[in-house]
C-alpha positions in Angstrom: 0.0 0.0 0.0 1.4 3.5 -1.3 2.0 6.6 1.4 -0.9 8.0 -1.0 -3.4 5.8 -0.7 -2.7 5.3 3.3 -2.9 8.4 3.7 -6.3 8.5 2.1 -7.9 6.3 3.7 -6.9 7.4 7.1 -8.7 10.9 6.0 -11.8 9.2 5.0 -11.6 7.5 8.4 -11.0 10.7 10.5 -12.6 13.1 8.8 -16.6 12.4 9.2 -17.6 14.3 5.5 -15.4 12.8 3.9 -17.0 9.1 5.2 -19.9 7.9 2.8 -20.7 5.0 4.7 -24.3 5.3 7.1 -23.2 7.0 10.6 -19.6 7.1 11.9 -16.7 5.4 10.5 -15.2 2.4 12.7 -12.2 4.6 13.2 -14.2 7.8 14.3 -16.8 5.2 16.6 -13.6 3.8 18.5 -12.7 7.6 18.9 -16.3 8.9 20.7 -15.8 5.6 23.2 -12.3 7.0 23.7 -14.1 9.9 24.6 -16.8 8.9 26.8 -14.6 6.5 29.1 -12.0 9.7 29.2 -15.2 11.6 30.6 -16.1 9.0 32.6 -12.6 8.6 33.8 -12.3 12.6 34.5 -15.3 12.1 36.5 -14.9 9.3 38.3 -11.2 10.4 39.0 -12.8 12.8 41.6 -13.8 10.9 43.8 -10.7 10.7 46.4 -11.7 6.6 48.0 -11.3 5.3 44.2 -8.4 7.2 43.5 -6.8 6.2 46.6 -7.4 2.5 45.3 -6.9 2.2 42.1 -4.5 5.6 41.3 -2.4 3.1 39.3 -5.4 1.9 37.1 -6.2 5.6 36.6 -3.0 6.6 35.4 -2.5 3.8 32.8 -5.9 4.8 31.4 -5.1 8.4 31.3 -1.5 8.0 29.5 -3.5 5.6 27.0 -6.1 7.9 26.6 -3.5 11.1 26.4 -1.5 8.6 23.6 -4.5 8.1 21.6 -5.7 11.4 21.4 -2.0 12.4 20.1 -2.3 9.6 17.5 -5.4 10.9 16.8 -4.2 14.6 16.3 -1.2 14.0 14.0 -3.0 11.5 12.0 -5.4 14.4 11.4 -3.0 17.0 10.8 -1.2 14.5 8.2 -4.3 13.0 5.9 -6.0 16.9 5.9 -4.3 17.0 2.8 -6.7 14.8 1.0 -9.5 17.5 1.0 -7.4 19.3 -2.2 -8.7 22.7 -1.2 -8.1 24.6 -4.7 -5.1 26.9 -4.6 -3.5 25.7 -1.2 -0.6 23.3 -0.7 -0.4 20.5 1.4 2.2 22.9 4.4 -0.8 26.1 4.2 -3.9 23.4 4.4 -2.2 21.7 7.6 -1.7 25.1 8.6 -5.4 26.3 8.2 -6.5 22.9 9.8 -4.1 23.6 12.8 -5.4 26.7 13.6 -9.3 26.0 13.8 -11.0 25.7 16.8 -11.6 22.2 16.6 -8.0 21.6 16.3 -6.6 24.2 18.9 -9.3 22.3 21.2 -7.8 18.4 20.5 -4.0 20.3 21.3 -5.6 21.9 24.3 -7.2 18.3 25.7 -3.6 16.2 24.9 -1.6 18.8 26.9 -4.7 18.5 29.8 -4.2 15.0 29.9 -0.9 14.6 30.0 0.4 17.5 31.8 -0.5 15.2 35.2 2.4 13.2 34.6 4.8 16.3 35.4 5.3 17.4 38.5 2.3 20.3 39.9 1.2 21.4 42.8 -2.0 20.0 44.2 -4.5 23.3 42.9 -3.3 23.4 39.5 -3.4 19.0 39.3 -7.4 19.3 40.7 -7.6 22.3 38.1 -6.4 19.9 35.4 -8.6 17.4 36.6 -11.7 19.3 36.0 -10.6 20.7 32.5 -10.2 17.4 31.6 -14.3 17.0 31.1 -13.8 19.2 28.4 -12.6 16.5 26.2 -16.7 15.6 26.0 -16.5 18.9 23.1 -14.7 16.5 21.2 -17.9 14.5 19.8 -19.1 17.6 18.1 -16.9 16.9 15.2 -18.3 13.1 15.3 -22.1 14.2 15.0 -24.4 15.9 12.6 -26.5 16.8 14.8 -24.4 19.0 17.0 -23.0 20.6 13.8 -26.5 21.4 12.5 -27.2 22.7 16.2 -24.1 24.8 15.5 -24.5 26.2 11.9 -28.3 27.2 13.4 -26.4 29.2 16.5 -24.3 30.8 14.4 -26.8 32.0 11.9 -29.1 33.8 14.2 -25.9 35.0 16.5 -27.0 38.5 15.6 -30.5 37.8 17.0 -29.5 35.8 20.0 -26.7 39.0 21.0 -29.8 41.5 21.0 -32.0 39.2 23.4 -28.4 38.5 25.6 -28.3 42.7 25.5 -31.9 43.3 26.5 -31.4 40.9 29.5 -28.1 42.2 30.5 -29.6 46.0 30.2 -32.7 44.4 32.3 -30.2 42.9 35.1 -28.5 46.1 35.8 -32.0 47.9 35.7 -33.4 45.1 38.1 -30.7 45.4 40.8 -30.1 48.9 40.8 -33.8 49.9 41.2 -33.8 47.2 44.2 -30.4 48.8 45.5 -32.2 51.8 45.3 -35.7 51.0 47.0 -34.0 48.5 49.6 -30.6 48.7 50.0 -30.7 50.4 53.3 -33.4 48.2 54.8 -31.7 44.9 53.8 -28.2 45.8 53.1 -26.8 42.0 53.2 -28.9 41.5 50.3 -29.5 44.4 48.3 -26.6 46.7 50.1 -24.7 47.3 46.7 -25.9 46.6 43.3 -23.4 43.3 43.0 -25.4 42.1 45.9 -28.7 42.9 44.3 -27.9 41.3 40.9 -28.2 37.8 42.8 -31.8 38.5 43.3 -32.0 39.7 39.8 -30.6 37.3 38.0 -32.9 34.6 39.5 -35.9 36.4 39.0 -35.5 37.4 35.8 -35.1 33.2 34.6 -38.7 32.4 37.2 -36.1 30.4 39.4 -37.2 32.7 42.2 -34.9 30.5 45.2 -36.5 32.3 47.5 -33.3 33.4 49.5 -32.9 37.2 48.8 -36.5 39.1 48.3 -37.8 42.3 48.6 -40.2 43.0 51.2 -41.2 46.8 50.1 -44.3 47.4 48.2 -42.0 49.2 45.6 -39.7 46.2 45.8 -42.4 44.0 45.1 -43.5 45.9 42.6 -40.3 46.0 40.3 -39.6 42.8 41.3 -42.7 41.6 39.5 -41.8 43.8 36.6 -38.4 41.6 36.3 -40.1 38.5 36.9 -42.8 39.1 33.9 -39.8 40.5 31.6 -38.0 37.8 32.0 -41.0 35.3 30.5 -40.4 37.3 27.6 -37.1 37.0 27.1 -36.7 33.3 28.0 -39.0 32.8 25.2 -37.3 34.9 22.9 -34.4 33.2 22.0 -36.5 29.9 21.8 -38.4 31.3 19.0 -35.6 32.6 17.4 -33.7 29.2 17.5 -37.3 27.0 16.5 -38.0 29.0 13.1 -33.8 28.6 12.8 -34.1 25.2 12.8 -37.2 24.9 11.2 -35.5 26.9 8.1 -32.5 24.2 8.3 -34.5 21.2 8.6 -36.2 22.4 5.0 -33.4 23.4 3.5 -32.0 19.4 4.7 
């Protein structure tokens, strides 16, 4: 078997549009159970009586997991070739592909996973630890599903950033009017407007915990004002992202 055609089919294997085949290739469904048991492993690998136990199992795993996610990487960065993008060579397409998000995330996850081997202090290894979930963003190259999820997002971004202003401008509105009316009657929990955004930001998403409210009748009365905004502009966005997909779907 030529260089060529090796490194073909390792492309068709990685790379999930270039696989014709119904769902993942074998290569790519080996790949998302890498990534799940690394999840699980991340997880799991909190909890101090297993780690105690079986630190040994843990770290086999994680150097296995680190190797084939470097495999994985280079294997990537060597077939990307085979797409033939018109006008580039093979050194500026391994370029482009090395600087996308997708890939900058894979080199992010092997240095997380394998950085534990070195020696850290205790905050920074826990740190590690919990970056190491990350690896779950992984599968969002494997599925359609979350890259149709994706391409919807990103087409109503524009949309989505007015309703994420609206809110903001309705936070800062919310907990300084309640700063305002109550700070000096419950100053633990409206005594500066960072104290009073708490109550605002749970009131305007009708999670309402229950801990921090206002006991004024002007209190009460903004507070209600919040609370009814912030239907609205929960269901914003979910209209916005519904006729998205609904336009996507068709045009599928």
């Amino acid at each position: 078997m030529s260089r060529r055609t090796l490194r073909k089919i390792v492309h068709i294997q990685l790379d999930p549009t270039a696989w014709t085949g119904k769902g993942l290739s074998p290569t790519n469904s080996l790949l998302v159970g890498a990534i799940l048991l690394a999840t699980m492993s991340a997880i799991i690998g909190t909890e101090p009586t297993l780690t105690g136990r079986f630190a040994g199992t843990f770290s086999i795993l994680e150097l296995g997991l680190g190797v084939v996610f470097a495999v994985e990487y280079i294997a990537r960065l060597w077939s990307v070739v085979e797409r033939k993008t018109p006008g580039m060579s093979p050194a500026s397409e391994r370029l482009r592909f090395a600087v996308r998000p997708s890939a900058l995330l894979d080199l992010f996850i092997i240095v997380i996973t394998l950085v534990p081997f070195f020696a850290m202090n205790v905050m920074a290894l826990r740190l590690v630890r919990l970056l190491r979930i990350v690896r779950l963003a992984k599968l969002g190259r494997m599925s359609s599903a979350l890259r149709l999820l994706y391409g919807v997002v990103s087409s109503r971004r524009y949309e989505l950033m007015v309703t994420l202003g609206l809110a903001s401008t309705l936070l800062i509105f919310g907990a300084s009017a309640l700063y305002w009316i109550e700070g000096d009657i419950q100053p633990e929990k409206f005594g500066s407007i960072p104290r009073a955004l708490w109550w605002a930001v749970i009131t305007l998403t009708t999670i309402g915990y229950g801990d921090v409210y206002p006991i004024t009748a002007a209190g009460k009365f903004v507070a209600g004002l919040v609370a009814i905004a912030g239907i609205g502009l929960i269901a914003m966005p979910t209209g916005i992202l519904a006729s998205a997909f609904s336009e996507a779907m068709r045009k599928q």
